[in-house]
DSSP file (Angstrom, degrees, kcal/mol; ACC not computed):
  #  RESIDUE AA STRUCTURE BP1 BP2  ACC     N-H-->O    O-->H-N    N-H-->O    O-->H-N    TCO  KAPPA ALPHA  PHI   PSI    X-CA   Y-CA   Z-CA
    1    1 A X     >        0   0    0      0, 0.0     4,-1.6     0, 0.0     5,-0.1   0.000 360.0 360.0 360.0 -30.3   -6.7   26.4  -24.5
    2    2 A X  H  >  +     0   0    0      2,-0.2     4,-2.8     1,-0.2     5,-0.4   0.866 360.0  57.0 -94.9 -33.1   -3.6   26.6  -22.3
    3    3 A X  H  > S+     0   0    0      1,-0.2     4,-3.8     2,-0.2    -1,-0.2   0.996 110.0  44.9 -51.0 -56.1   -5.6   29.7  -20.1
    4    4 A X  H  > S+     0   0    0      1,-0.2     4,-2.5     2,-0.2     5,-0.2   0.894 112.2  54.8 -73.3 -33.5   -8.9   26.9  -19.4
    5    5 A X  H  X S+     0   0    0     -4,-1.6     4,-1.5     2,-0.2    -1,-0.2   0.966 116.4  41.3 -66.6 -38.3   -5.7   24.0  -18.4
    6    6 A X  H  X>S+     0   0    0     -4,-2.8     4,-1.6     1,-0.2     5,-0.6   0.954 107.8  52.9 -65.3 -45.3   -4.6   26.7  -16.0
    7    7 A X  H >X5S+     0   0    0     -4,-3.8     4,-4.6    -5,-0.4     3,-0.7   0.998 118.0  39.2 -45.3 -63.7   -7.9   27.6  -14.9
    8    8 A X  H 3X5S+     0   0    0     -4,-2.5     4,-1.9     1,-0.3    -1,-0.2   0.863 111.0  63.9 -70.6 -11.5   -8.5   23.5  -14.0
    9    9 A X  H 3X5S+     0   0    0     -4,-1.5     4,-1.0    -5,-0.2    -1,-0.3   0.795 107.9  34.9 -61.6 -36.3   -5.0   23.4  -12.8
   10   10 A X  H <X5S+     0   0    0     -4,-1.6     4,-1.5    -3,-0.7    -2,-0.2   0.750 117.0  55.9-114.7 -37.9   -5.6   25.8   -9.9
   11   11 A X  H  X<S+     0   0    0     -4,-4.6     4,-2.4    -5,-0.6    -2,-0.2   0.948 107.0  50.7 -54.9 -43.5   -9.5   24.4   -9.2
   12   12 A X  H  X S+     0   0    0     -4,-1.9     4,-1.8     1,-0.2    -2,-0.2   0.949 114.8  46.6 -64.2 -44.4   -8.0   20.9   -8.8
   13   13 A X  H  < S+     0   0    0     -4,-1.0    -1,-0.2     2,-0.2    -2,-0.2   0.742 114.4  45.1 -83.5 -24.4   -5.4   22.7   -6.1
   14   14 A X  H  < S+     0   0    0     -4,-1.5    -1,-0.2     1,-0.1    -2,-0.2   0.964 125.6  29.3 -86.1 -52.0   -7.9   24.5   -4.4
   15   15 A X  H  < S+     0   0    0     -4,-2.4    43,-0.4    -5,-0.1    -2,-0.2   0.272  79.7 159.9 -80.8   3.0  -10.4   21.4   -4.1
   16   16 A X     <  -     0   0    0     -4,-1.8    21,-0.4    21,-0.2    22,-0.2   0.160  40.8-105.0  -5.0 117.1   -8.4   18.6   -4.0
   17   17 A X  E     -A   38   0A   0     21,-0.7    21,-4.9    20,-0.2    20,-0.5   0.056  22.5-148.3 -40.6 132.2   -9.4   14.9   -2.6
   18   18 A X  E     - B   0  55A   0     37,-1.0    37,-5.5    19,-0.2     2,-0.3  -0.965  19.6-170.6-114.3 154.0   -8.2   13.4    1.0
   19   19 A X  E     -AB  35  54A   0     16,-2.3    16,-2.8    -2,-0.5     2,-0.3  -0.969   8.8-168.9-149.8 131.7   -7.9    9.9    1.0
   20   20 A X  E     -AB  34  53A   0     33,-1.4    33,-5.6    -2,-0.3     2,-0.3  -0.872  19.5-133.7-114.2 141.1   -7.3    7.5    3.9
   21   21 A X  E     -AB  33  52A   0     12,-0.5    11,-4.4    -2,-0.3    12,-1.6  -0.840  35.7-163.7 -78.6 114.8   -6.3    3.4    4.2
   22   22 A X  E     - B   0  51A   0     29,-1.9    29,-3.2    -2,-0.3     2,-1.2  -0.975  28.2-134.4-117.8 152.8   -8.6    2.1    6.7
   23   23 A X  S    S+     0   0    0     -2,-0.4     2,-0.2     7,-0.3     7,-0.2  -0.586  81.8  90.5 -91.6  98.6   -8.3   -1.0    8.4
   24   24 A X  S    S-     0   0    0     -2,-1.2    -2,-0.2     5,-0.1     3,-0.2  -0.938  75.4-135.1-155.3 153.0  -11.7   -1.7    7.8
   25   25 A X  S    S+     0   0    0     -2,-0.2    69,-2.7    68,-0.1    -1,-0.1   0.765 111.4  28.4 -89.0 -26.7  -13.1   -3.7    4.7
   26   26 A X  S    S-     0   0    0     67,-0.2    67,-0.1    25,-0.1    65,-0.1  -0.048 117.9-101.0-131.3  39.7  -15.8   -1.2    4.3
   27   27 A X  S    S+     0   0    0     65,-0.2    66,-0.1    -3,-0.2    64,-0.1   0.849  87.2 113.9  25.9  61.7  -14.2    2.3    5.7
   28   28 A X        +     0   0    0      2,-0.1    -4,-0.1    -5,-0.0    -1,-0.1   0.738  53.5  63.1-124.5  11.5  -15.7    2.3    8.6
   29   29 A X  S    S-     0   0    0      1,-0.1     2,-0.4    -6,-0.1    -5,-0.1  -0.118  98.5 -66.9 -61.5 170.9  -12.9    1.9   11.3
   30   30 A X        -     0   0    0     -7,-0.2    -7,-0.3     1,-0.1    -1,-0.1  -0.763  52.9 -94.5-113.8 156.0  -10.4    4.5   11.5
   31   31 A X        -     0   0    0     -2,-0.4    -9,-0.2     2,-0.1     3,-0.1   0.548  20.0-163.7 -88.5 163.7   -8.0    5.4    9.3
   32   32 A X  S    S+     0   0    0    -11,-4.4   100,-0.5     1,-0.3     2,-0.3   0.476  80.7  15.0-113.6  -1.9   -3.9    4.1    9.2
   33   33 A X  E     -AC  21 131A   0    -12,-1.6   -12,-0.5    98,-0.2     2,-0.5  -0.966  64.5-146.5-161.7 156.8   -3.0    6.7    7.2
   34   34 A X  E     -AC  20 130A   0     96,-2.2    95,-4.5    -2,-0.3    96,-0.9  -0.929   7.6-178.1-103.4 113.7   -3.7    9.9    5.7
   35   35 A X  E     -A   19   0A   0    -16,-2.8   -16,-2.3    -2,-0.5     3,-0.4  -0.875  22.7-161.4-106.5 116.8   -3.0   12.1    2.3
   36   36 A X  E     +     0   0A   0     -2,-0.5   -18,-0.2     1,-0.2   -19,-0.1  -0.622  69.0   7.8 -95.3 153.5   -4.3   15.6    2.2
   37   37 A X  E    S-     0   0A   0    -20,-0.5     2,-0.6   -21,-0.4   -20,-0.2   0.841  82.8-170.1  90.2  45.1   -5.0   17.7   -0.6
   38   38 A X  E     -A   17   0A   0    -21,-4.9   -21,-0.7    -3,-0.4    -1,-0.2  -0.308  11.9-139.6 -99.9 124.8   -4.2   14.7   -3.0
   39   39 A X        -     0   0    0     -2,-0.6     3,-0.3   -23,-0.2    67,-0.1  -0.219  30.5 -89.2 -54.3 167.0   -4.0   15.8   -7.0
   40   40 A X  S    S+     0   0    0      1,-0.2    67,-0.2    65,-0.1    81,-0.1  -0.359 112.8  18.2 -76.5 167.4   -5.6   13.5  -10.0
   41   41 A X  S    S+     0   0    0     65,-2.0     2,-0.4     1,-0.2    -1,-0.2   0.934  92.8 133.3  36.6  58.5   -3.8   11.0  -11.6
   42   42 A X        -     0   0    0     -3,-0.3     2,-0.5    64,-0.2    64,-0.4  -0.955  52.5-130.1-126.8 142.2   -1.2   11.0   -8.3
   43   43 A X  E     -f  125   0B   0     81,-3.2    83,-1.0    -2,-0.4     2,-0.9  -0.946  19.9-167.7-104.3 116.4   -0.3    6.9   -6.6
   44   44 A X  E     -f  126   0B   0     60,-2.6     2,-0.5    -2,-0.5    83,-0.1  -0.738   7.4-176.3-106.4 121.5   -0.7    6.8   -3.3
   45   45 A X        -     0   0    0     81,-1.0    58,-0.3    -2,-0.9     2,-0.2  -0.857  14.6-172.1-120.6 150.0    0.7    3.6   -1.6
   46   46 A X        -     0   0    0     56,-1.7     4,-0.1    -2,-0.5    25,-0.0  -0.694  31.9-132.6-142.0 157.0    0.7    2.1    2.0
   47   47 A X  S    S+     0   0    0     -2,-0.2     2,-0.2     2,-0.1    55,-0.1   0.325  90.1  66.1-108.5  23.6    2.8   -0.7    2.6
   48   48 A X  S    S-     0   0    0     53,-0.1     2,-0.3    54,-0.1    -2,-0.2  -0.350  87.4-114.5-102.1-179.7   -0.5   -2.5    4.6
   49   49 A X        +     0   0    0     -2,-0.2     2,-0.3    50,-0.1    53,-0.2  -0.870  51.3 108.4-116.5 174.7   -3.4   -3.4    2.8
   50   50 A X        -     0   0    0     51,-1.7     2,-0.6    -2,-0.3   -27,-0.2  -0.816  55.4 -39.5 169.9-136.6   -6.9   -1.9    3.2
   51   51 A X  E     -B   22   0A   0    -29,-3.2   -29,-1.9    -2,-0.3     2,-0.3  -0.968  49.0-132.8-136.1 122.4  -10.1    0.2    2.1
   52   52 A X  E     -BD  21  92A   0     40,-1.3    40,-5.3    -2,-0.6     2,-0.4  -0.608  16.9-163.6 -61.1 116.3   -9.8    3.4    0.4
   53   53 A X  E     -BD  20  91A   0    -33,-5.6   -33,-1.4    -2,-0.3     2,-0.5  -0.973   6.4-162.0-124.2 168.2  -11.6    6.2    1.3
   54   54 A X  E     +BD  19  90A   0     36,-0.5    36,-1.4    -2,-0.4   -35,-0.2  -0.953  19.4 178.9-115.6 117.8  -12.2    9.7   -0.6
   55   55 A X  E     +B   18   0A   0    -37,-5.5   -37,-1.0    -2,-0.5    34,-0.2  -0.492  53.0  33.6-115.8-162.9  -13.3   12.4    1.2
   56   56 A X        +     0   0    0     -2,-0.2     2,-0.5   -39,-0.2    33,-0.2   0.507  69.3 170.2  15.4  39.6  -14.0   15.7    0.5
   57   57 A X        -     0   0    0     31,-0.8    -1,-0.2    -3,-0.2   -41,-0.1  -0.449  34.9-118.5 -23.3  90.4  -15.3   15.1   -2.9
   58   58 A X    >   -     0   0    0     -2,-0.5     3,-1.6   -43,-0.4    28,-0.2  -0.491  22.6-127.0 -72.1 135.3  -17.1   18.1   -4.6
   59   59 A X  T 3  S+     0   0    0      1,-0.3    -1,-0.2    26,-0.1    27,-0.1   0.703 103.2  41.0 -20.4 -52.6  -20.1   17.3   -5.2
   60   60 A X  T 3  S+     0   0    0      2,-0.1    -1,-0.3    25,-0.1     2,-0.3   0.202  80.9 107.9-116.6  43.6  -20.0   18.1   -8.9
   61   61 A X    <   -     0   0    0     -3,-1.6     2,-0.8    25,-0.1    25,-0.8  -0.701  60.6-150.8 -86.0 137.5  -16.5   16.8   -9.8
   62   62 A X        +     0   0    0     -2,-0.3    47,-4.6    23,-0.1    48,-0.6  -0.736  37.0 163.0-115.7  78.1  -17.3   13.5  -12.0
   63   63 A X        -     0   0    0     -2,-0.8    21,-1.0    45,-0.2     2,-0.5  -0.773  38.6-131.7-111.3 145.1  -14.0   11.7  -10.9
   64   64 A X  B     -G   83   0C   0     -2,-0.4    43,-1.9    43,-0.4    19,-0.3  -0.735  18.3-163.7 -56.4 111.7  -12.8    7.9  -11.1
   65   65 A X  E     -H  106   0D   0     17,-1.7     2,-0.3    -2,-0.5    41,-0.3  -0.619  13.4-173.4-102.1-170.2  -11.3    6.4   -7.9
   66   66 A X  E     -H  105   0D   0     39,-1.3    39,-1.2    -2,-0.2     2,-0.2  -0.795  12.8-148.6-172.8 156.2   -9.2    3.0   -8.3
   67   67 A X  E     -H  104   0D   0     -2,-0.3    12,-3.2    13,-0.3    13,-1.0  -0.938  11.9-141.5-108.6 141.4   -7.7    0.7   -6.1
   68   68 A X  E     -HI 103  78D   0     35,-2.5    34,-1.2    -2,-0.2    35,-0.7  -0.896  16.7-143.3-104.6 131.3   -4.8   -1.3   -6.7
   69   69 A X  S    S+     0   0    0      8,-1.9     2,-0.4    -2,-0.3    -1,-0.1   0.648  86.0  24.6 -32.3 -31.1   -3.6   -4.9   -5.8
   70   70 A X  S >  S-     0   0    0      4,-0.1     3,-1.4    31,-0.1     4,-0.4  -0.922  90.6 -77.5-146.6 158.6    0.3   -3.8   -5.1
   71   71 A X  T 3  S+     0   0    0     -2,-0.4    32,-0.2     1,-0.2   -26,-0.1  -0.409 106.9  32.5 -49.5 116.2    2.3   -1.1   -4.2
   72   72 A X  T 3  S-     0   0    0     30,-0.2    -1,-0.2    -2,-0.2   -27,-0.1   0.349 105.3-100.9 114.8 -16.0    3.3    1.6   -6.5
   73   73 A X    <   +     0   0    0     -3,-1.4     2,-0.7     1,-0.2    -2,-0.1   0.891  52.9 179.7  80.5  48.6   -0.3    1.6   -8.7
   74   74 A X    >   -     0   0    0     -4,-0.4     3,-3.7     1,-0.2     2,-0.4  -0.785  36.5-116.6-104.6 121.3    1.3   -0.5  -11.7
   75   75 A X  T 3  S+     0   0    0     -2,-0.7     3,-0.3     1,-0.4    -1,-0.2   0.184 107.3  59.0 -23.6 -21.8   -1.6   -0.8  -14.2
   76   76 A X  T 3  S+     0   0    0     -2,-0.4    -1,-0.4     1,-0.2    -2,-0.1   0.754  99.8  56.7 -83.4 -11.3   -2.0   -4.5  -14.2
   77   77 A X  S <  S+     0   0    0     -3,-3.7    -8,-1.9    -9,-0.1    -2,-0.2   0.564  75.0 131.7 -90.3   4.7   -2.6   -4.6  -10.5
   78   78 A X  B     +I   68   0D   0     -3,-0.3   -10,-0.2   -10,-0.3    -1,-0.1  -0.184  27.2 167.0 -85.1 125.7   -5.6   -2.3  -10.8
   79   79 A X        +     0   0    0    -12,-3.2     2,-0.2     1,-0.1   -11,-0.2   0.753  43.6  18.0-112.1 -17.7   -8.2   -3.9   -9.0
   80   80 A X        -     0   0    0    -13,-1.0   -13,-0.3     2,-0.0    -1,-0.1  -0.789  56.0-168.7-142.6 174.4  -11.3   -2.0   -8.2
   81   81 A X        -     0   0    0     -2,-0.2   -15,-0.2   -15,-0.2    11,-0.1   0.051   4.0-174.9-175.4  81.7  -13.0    1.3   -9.5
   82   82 A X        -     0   0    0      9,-0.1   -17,-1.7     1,-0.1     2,-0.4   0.056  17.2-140.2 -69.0 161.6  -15.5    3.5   -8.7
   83   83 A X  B     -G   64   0C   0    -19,-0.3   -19,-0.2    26,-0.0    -1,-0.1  -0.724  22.0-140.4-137.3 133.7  -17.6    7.1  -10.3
   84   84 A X    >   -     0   0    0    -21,-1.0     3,-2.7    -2,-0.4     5,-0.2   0.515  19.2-168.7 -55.5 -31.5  -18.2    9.3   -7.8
   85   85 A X  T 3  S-     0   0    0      1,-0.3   -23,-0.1   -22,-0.1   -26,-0.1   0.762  72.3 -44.9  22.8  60.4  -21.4    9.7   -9.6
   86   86 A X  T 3  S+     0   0    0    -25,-0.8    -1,-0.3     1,-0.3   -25,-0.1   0.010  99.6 136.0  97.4 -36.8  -22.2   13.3   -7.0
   87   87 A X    <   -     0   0    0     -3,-2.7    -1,-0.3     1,-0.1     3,-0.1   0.009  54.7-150.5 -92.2 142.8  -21.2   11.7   -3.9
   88   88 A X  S    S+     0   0    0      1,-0.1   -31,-0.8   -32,-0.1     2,-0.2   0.184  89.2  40.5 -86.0  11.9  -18.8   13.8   -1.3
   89   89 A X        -     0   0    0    -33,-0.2     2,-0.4    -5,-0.2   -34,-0.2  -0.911  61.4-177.3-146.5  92.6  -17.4   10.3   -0.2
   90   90 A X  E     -D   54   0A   0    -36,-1.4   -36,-0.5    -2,-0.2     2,-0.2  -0.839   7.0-165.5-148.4 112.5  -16.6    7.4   -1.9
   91   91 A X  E     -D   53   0A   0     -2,-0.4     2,-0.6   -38,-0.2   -38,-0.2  -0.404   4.9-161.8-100.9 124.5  -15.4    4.3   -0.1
   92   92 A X  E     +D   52   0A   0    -40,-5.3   -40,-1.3    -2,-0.2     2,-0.3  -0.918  31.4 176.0-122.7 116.9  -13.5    1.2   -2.2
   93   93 A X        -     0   0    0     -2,-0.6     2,-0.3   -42,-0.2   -67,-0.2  -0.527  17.8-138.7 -86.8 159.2  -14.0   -1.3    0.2
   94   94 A X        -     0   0    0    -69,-2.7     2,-0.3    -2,-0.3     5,-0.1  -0.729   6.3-154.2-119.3-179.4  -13.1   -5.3    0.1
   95   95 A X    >   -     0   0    0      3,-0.3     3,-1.9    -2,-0.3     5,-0.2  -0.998  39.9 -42.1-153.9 159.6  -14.4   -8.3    1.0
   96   96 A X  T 3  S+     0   0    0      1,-0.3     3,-0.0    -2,-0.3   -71,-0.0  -0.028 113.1  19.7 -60.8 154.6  -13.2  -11.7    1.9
   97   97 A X  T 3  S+     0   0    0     -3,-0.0     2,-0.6     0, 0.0    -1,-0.3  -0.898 109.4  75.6 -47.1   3.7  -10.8  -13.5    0.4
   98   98 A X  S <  S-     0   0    0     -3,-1.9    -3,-0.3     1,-0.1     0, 0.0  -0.700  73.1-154.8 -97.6 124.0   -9.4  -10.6   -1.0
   99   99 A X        -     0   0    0     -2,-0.6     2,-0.4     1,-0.1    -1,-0.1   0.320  50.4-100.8 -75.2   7.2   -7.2   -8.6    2.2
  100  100 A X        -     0   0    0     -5,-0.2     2,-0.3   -51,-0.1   -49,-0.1  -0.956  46.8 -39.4 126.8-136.3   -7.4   -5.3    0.7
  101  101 A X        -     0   0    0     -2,-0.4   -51,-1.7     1,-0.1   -32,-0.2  -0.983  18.2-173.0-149.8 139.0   -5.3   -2.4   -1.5
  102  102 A X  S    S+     0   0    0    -34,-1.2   -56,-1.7    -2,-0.3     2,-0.3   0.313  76.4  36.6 -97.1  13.3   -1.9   -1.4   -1.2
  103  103 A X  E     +H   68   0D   0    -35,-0.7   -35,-2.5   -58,-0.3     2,-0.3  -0.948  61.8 178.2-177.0 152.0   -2.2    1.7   -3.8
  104  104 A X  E     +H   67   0D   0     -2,-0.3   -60,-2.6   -37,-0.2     2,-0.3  -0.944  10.2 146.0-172.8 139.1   -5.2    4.5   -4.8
  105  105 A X  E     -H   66   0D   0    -39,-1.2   -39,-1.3    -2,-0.3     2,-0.2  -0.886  21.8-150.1-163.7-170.4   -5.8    7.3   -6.9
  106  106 A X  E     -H   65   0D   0    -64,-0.4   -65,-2.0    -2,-0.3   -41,-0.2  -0.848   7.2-171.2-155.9 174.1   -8.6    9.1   -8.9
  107  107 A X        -     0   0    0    -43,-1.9   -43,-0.4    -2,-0.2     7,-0.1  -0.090  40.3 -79.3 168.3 112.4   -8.6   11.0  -11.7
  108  108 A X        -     0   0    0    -45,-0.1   -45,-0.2     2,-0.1     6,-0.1   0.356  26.9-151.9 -85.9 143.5  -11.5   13.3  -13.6
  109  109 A X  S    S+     0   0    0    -47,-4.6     2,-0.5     1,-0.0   -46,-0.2   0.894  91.2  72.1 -66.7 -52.3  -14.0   10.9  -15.7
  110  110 A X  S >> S-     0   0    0    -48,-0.6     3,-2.1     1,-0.2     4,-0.6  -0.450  79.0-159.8 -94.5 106.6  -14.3   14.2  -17.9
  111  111 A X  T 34 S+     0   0    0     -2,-0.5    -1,-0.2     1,-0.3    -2,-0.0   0.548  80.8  66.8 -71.7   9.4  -11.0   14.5  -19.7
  112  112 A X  T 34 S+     0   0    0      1,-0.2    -1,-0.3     3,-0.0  -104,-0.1   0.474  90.7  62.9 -91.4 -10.8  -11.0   18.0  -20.5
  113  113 A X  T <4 S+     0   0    0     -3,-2.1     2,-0.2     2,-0.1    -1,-0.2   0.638  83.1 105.0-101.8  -6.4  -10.7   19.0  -16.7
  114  114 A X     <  -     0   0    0     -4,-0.6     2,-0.5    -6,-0.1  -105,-0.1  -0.336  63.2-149.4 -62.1 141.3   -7.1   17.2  -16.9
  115  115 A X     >  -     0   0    0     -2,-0.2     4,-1.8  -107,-0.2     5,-0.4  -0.731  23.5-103.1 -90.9 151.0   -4.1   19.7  -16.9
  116  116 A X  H  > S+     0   0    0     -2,-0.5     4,-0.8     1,-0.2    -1,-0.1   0.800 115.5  43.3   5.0 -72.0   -0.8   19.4  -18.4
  117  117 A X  H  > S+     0   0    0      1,-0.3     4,-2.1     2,-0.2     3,-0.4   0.908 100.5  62.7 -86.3 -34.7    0.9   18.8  -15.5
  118  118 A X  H >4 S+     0   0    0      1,-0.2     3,-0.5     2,-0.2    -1,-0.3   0.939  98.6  57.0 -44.2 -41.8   -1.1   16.6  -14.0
  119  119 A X  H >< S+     0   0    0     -4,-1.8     3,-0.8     1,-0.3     4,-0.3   0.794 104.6  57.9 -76.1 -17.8   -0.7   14.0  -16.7
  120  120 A X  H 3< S+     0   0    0     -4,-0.8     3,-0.4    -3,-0.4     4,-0.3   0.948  99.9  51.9 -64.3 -40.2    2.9   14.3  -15.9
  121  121 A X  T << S+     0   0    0     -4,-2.1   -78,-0.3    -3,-0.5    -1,-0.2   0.109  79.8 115.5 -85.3  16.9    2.4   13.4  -12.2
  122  122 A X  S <  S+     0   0    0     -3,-0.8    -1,-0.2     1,-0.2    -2,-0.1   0.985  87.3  23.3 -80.4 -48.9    0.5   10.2  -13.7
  123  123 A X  S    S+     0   0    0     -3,-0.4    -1,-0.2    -4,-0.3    -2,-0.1   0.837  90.2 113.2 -61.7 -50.3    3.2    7.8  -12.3
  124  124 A X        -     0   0    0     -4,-0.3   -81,-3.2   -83,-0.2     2,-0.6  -0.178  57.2-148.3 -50.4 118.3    4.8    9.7   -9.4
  125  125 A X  E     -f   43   0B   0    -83,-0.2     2,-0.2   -81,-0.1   -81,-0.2  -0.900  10.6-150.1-116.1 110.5    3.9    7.8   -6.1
  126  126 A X  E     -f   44   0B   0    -83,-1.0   -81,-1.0    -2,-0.6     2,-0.2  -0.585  11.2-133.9-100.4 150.5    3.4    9.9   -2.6
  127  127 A X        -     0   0    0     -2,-0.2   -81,-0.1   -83,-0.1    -1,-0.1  -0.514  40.6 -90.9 -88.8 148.1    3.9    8.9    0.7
  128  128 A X        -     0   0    0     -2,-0.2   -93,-0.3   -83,-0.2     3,-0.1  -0.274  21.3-148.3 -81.6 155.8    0.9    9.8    3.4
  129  129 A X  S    S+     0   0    0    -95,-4.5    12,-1.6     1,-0.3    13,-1.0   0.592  82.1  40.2-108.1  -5.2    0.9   12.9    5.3
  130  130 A X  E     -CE  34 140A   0    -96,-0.9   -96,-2.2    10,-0.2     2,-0.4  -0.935  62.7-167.2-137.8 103.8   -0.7   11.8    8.4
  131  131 A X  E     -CE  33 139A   0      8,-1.8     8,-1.3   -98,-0.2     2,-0.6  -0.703  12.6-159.2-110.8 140.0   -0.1    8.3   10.0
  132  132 A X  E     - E   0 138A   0   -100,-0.5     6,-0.2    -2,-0.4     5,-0.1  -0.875   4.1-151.9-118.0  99.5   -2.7    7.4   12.8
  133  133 A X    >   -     0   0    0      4,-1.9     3,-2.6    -2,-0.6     4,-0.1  -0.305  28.2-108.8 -81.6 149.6   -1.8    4.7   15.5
  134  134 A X  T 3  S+     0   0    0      1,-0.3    -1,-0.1     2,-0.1  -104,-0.1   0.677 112.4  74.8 -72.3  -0.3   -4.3    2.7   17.1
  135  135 A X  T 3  S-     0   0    0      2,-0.2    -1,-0.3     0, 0.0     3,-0.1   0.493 120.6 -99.0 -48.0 -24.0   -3.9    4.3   19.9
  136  136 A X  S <  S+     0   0    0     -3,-2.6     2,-0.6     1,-0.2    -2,-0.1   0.273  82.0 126.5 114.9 -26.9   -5.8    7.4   18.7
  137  137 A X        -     0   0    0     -5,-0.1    -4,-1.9    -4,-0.1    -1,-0.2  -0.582  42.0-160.6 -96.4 140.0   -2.7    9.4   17.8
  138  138 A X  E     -E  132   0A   0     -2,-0.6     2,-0.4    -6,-0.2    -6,-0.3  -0.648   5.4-162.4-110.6 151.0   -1.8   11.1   14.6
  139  139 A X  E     -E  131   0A   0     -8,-1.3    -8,-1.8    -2,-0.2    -7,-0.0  -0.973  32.9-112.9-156.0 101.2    1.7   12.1   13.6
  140  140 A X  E     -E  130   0A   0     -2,-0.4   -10,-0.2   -10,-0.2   -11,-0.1  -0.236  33.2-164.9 -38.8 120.4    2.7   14.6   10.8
  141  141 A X    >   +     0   0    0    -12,-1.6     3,-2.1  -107,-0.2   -11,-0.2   0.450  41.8 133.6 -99.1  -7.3    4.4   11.7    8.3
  142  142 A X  T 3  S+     0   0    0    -13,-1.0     3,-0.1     1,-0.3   -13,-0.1  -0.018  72.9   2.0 -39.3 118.0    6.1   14.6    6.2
  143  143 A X  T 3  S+     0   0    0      1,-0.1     2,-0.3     3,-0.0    -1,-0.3   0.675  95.4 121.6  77.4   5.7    9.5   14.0    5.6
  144  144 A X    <   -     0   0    0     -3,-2.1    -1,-0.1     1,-0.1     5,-0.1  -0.840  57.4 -99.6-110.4 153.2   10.4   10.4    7.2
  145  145 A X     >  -     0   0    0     -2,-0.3     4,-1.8     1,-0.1     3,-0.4   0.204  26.7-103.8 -72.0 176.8   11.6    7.7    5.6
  146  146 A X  H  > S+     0   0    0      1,-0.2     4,-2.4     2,-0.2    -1,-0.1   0.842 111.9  40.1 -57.9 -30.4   10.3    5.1    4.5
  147  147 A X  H  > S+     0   0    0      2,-0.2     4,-1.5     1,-0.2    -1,-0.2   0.519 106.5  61.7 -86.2  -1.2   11.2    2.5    7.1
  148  148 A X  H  > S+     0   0    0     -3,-0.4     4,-0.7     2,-0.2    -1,-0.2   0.944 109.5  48.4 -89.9 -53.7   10.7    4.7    9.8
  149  149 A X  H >< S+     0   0    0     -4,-1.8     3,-1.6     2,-0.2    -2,-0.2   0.947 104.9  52.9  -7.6 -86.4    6.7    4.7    8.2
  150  150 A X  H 3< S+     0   0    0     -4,-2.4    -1,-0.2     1,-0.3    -2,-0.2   0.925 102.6  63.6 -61.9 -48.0    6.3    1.2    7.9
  151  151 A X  H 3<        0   0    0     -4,-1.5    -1,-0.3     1,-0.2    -2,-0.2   0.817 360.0 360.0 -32.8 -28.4    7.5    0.9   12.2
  152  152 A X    <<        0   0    0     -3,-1.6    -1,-0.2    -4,-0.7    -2,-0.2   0.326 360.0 360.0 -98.2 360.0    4.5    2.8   12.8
């Protein structure tokens, strides 16, 4: 059993999700941030609000995406939720009155492809790896603080 958790451990690391915050209600403007390569059951939070999108999806991954109300992904704020149901893509958009999501993750509908560690990481909340200005230009966000982030 613990060989097949490794086995999904090291598929989830090779095929791993990006997910971008646009400001857009329905992802299509372009993005204010980026996280590449993003594990399951990982919180990613932006201190704006906005529309989640999932990209690189495999096709035949059957994963959950969520959106959150508030920063930090804490379980009552969870506000939206989507199946992939095949899709390489999967957009959680808003709509008026509600201004968006501060917080996003995913995590396989099929619980046998979680690993170990992943259900460890279930809480742990990452900072974006790519910040995009509305200018056009993107800036590796690795390593800077938070407030330095939120200026940008």
């Amino acid at each position: 059993m613990k060989y097949l958790a490794t086995i999904f451990a090291l598929s989830a690391a090779i095929s791993a999700i990006d997910i971008s915050i646009i400001d857009d209600s329905h992802c299509d403007g372009p993005p204010m941030a980026t996280w590449k390569s993003v594990q399951p059951d990982t919180c990613l939070s932006y201190h704006r609000p906005g529309a989640y999108a999932f990209d690189s999806v495999p096709t035949n991954w059957a994963i959950i995406t969520r959106a959150y109300k508030k920063q930090g992904c804490p379980g009552n704020s969870l506000a939206n939720q989507f199946h992939s149901n095949g899709k390489d893509r999967v957009c959680i958009g808003w709509s008026w009155p509600n201004s968006g999501y501060y917080g996003a993750g995913y995590s396989f509908n099929d619980q046998t492809k979680r690993s170990e560690s992943s259900v460890v990481s279930e809480k742990r909340c990452i900072k974006p790896d790519l910040l995009h200005l509305q200018d056009g230009q993107t800036y590796n966000a690795t390593g800077l603080e938070d407030d330095v982030v939120e200026l940008m």
